[in-house]
C-alpha positions as CSV (number, residue, x, y, z in Angstrom):
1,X,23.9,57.2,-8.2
2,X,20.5,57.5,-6.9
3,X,19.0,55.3,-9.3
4,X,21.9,53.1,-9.2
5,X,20.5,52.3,-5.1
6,X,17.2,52.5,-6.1
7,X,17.5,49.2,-8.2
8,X,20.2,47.5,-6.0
9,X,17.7,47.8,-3.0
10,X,14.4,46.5,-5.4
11,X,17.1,43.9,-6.9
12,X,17.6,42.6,-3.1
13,X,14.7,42.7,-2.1
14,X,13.2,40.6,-4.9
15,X,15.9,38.2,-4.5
16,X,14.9,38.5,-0.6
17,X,11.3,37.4,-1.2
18,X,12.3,34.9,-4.0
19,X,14.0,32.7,-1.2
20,X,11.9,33.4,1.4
21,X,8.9,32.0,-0.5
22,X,10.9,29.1,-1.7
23,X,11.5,28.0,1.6
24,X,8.2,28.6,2.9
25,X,6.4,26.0,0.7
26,X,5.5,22.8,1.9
27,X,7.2,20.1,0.6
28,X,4.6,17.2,-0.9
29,X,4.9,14.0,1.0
30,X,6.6,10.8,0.0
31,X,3.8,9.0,-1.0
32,X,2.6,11.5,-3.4
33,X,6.2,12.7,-5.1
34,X,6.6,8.8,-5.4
35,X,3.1,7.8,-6.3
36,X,2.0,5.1,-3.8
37,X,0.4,3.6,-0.9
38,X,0.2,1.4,1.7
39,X,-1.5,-2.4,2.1
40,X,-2.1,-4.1,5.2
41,X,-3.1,-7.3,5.3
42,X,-4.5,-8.7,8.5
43,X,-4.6,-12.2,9.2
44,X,-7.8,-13.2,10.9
45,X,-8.5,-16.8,10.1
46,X,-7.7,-19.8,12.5
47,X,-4.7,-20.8,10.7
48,X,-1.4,-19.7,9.7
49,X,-1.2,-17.8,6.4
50,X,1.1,-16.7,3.6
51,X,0.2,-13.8,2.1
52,X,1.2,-10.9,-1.0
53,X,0.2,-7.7,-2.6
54,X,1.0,-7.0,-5.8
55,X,0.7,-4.1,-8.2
56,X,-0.4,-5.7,-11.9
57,X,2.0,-6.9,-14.1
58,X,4.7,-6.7,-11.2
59,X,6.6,-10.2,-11.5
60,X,8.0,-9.5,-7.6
61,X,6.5,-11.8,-5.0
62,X,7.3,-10.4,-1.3
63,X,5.4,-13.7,-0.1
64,X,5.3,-13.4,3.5
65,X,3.6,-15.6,6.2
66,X,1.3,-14.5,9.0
67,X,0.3,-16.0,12.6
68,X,-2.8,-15.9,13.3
69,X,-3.7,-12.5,14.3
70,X,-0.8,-10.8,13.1
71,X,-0.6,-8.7,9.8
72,X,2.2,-7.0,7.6
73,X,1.9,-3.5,5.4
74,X,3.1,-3.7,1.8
75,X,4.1,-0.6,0.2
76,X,2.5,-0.6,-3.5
77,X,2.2,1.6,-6.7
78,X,-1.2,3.3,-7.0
79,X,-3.5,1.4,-9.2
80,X,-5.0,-2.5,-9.5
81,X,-3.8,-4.4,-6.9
82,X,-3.8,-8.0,-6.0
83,X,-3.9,-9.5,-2.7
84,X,-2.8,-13.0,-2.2
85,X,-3.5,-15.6,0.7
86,X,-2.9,-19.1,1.0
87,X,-2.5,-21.7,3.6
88,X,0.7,-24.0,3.6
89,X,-1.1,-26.9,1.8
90,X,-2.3,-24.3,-0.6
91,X,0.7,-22.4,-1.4
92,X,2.6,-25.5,-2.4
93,X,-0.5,-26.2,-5.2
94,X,-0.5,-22.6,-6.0
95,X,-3.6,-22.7,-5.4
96,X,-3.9,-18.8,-3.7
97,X,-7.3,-17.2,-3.1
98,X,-7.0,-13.4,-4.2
99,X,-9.2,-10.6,-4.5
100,X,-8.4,-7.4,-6.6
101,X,-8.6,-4.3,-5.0
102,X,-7.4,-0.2,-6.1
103,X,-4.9,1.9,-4.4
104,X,-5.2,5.4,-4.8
105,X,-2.0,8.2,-3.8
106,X,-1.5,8.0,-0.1
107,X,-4.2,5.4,0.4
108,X,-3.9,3.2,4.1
109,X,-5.7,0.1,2.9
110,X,-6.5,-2.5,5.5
111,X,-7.5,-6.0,4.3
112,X,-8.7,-8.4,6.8
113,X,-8.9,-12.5,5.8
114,X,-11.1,-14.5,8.5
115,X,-11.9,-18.1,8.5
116,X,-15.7,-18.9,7.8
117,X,-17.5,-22.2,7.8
118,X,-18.6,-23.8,4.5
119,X,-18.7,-22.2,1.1
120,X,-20.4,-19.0,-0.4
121,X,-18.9,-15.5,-1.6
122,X,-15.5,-14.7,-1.0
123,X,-14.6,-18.2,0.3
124,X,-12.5,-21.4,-0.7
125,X,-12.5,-24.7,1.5
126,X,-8.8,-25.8,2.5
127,X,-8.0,-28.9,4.1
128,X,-9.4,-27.8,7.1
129,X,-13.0,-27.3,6.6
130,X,-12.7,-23.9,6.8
131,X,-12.6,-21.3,4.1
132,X,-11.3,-17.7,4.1
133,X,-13.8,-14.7,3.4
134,X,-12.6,-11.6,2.3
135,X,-13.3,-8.2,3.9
């Protein structure tokens, strides 16, 4: 009978400590159980823009258009990622200026577009006159 409490109280107290440790660990965020991150794309040009991120090889388009000034968070898979602006006159010629850029678990990327003058790096000359620069 003696051994017969001995192993009941080891047998509960290992079952004890088995849920108490299970319920102690901290559970992984969202981002890293699901694998992604976050985009946000800041309009900073003079103009109105539409504007995308897209994970390659994704056929979705969440096409969404900006004020000046404001900006909108995409929620993306880790890995190559494409982000997409275009003015109004551009958008109907698909003709969208994009820049590739890589996402990592968890990753808060900002991406600002601001108008410049002329041409150079990074830049594409609308209807306008005025080009958008990437940064």
């Amino acid at each position: 009978m003696k051994k017969f409490k001995k192993f009941s109280v080891i047998t509960i107290i290992i079952i004890t400590l088995i849920f108490a440790t299970s319920f102690c660990r901290k559970e992984k965020p969202l981002c890293e159980r699901n694998n992604f991150g976050h985009v946000t794309i800041h309009n900073n040009t003079n103009y109105p823009l539409w504007v995308d991120a897209t994970n390659e090889g994704v056929l979705y388009n969440d096409e969404t258009n900006l004020s000046v000034g404001d900006s909108h968070t995409f929620t993306v898979d880790t890995g190559t990622v494409t982000v997409w602006a275009a003015n109004d006159v551009d958008k109907q010629l698909n003709s969208w200026n994009t820049d590739k850029i890589t996402i990592v678990q968890c990753d808060e990327y900002s991406y600002t577009w601001k108008s410049t003058k002329g041409e150079g790096d990074g830049t594409y000359n609308d209807t306008k006159g005025f080009g958008i620069s990437k940064k």
